[in-house]
C-alpha positions in Angstrom: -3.9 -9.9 -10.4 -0.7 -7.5 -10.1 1.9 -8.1 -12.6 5.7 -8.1 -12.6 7.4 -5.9 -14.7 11.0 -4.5 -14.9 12.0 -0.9 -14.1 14.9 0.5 -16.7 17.5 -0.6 -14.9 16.0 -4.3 -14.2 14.1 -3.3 -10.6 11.2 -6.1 -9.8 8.1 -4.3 -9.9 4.6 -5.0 -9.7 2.0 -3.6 -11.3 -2.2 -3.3 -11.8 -3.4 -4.0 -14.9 -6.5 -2.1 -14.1 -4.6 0.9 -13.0 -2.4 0.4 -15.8 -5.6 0.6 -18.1 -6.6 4.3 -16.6 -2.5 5.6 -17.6 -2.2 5.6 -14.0 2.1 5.5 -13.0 2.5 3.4 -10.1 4.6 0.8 -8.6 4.7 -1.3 -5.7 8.6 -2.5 -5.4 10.3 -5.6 -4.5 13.4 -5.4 -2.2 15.0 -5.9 -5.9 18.9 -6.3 -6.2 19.9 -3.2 -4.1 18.4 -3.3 -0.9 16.3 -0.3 0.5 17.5 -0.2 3.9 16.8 3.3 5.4 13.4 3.9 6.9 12.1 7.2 5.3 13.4 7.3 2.0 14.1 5.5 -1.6 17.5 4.8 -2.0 18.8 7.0 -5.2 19.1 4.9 -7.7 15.8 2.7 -6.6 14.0 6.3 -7.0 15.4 6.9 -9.8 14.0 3.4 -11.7 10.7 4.7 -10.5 10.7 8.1 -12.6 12.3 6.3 -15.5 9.4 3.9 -15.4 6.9 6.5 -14.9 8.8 8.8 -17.3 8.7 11.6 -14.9 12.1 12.8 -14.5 11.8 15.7 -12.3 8.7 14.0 -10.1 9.1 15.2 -6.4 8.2 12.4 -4.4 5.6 13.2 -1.4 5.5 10.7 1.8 4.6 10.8 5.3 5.5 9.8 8.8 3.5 6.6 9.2 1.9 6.6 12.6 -0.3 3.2 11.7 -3.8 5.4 12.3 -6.9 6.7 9.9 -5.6 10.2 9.1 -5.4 11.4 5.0 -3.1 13.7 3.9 -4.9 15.9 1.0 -1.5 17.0 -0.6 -3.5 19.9 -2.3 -4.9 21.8 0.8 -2.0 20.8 2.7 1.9 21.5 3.0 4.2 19.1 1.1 5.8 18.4 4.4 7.4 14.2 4.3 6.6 14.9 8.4 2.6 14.8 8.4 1.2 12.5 10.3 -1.0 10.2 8.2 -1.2 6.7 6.9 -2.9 7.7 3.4 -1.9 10.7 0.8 -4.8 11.6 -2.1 -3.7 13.7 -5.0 -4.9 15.2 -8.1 -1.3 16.9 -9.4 -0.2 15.4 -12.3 3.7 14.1 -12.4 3.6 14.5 -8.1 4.4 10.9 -7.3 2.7 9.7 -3.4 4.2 7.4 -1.6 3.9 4.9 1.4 5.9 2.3 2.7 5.8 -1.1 4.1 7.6 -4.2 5.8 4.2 -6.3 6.2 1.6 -4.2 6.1 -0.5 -3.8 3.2 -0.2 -1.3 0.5 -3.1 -0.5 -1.2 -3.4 2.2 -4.2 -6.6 3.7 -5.2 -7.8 5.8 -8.7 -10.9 7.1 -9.8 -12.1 5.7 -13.3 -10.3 8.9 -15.1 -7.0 8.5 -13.7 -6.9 12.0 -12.3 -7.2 11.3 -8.4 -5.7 8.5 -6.3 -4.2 7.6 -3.4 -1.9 5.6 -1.9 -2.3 3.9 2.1 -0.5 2.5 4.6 -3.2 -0.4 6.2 -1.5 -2.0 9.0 -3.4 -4.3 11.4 -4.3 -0.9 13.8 -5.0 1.2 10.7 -7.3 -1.1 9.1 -9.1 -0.8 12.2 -9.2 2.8 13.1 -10.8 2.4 9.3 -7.9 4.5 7.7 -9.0 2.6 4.1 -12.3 4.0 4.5 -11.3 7.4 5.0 -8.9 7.4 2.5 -11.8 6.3 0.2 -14.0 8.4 1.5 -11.2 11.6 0.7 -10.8 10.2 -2.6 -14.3 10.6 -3.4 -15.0 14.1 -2.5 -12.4 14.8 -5.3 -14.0 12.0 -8.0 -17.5 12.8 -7.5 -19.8 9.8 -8.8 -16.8 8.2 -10.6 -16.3 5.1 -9.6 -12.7 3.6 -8.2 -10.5 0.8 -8.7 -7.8 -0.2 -6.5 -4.7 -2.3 -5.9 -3.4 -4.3 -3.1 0.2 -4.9 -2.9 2.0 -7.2 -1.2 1.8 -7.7 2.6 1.7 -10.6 5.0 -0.4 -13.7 4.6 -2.5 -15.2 7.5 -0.4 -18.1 7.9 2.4 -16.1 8.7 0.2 -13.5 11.2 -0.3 -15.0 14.4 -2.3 -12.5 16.6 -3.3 -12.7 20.3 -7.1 -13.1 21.9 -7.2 -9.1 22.1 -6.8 -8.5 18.3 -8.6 -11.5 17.2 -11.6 -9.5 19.3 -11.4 -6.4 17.7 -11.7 -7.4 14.4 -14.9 -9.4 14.9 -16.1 -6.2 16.6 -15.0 -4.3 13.8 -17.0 -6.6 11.6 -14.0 -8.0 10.0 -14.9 -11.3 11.3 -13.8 -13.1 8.3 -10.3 -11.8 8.7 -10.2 -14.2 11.9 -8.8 -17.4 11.4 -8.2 -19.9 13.5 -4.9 -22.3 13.6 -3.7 -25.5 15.3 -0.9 -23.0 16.3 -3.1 -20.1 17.6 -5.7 -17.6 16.2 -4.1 -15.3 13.1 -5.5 -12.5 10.8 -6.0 -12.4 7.4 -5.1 -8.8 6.5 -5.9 -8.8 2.4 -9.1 -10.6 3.5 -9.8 -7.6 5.8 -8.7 -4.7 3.5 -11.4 -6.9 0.8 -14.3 -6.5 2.9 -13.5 -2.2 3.5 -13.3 -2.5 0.0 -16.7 -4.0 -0.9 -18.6 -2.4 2.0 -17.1 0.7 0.2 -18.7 -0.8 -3.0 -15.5 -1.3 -4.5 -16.5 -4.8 -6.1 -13.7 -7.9 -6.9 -13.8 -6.8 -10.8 -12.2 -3.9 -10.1 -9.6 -4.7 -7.7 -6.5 -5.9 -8.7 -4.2 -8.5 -6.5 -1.7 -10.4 -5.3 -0.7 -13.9 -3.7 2.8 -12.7 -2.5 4.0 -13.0 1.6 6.2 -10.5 2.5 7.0 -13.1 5.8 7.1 -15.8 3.6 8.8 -14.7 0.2 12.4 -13.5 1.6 14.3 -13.1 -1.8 11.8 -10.7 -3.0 10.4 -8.6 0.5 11.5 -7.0 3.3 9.5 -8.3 6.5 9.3 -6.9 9.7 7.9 -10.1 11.5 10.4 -12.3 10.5 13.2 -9.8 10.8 11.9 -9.8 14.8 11.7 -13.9 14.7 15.3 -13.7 13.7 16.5 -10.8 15.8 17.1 -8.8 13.0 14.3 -5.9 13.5 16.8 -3.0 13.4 17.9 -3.7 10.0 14.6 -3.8 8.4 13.8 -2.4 5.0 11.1 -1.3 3.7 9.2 -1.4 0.0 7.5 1.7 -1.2 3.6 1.7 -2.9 4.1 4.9 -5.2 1.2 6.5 -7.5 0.6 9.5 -9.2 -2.8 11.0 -11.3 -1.8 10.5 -15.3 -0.7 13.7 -17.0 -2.9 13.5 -19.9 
């Protein structure tokens, strides 16, 4: 299970025990006590937590324009550029900190067993099925060789807060993520950690080495910014979003 922790200057994080174990810096963050309200970026001071909990001070921080589809960015054989198109960023450069970000989708960061590759992905209901997770496995491979990974999931909405239509219900089953299909006295919803589990073990990524959590963005308003409930309550524009951030250990 992820665990909370504090940043220096008392910032609600959580963090993976198993990628903890590997001296792996990452974070996923909470909407904390200063809001991060701007779409593309970490606000200052939020960023700044970050690299005083990683203990890279100088750590340029590499993101992308989320697009919700299956496209990696391999930030070594690629420019540094925040505007690529992609929904998951692999890296083997020590003290480079990847980033994605999230209002209800689900964050998921990936390492090898070494520490020395990961990855961080943006798995939104479309990305999970144009099998962006896979891909960004598959990427993270072809750097690790035979090692085998371990991965987090970060916070994202629940099922009981997901309501889908007859259209999306559909795809999944055809994408073989039936079991991400549940049905509701109040209408058909999806289970999206449920789905992001079974592209994990199909990817033979087993339960032991997959670290968790039980949070709702939709639900769990103090703590996360959701898109969803922001639209339930007319408030969409104003939106924030939490960042997912990991970077290979320098050792």
């Amino acid at each position: 299970m992820l665990e909370v922790t504090q940043s220096p200057d008392g910032l609600d994080l959580l963090v993976s025990p198993l990628l903890a174990e590997r001296g792996v810096p990452h974070a996923f963050t909470t909407r904390g006590p200063r809001d991060i309200a701007d779409f593309t970026t970490l606000s200052p001071l939020v960023l700044g937590d970050i690299r005083a909990l990683f203990r890279l001070p100088r750590a340029p921080l590499i993101g992308l324009h989320q697009v919700h589809g299956a496209d990696v960015h391999d930030l070594e054989r690629t420019p540094r550029d925040a505007a690529v198109r992609a929904d998951a960023l692999v890296s083997s450069t020590p003290g480079m900190i990847a980033t994605i970000r999230t209002a209800d989708c689900v964050p998921i960061l990936l390492s090898d067993a070494h520490g020395g590759h990961v990855a961080a992905v943006h798995a939104g209901w479309k990305g999970l099925l144009a099998g962006v997770l896979p891909a960004a496995i598959a990427a993270l491979r072809g750097r690790a060789g035979g090692s085998e990974l371990v991965a987090a999931v970060g916070p994202c909405i629940r099922a009981a807060a997901f309501e889908v239509g007859a259209d999306v219900a559909s795809r999944f089953r055809t994408a073989g993520l039936a079991e991400a299909v549940v049905p509701r006295a109040d209408g058909v919803h999806v289970d999206l950690p449920a789905a992001v589990r079974a592209q994990l073990t199909a990817a033979g990524i087993t339960d032991e080495r997959v670290d968790v959590t039980a949070a709702c963005t939709y639900r769990d308003a103090a703590s996360f910014f959701s898109h969803r409930r922001d639209v339930t309550h007319g408030n969409a524009e104003r939106t924030g979003r939490m960042a997912a951030l990991i970077a290979p250990h320098s050792r």
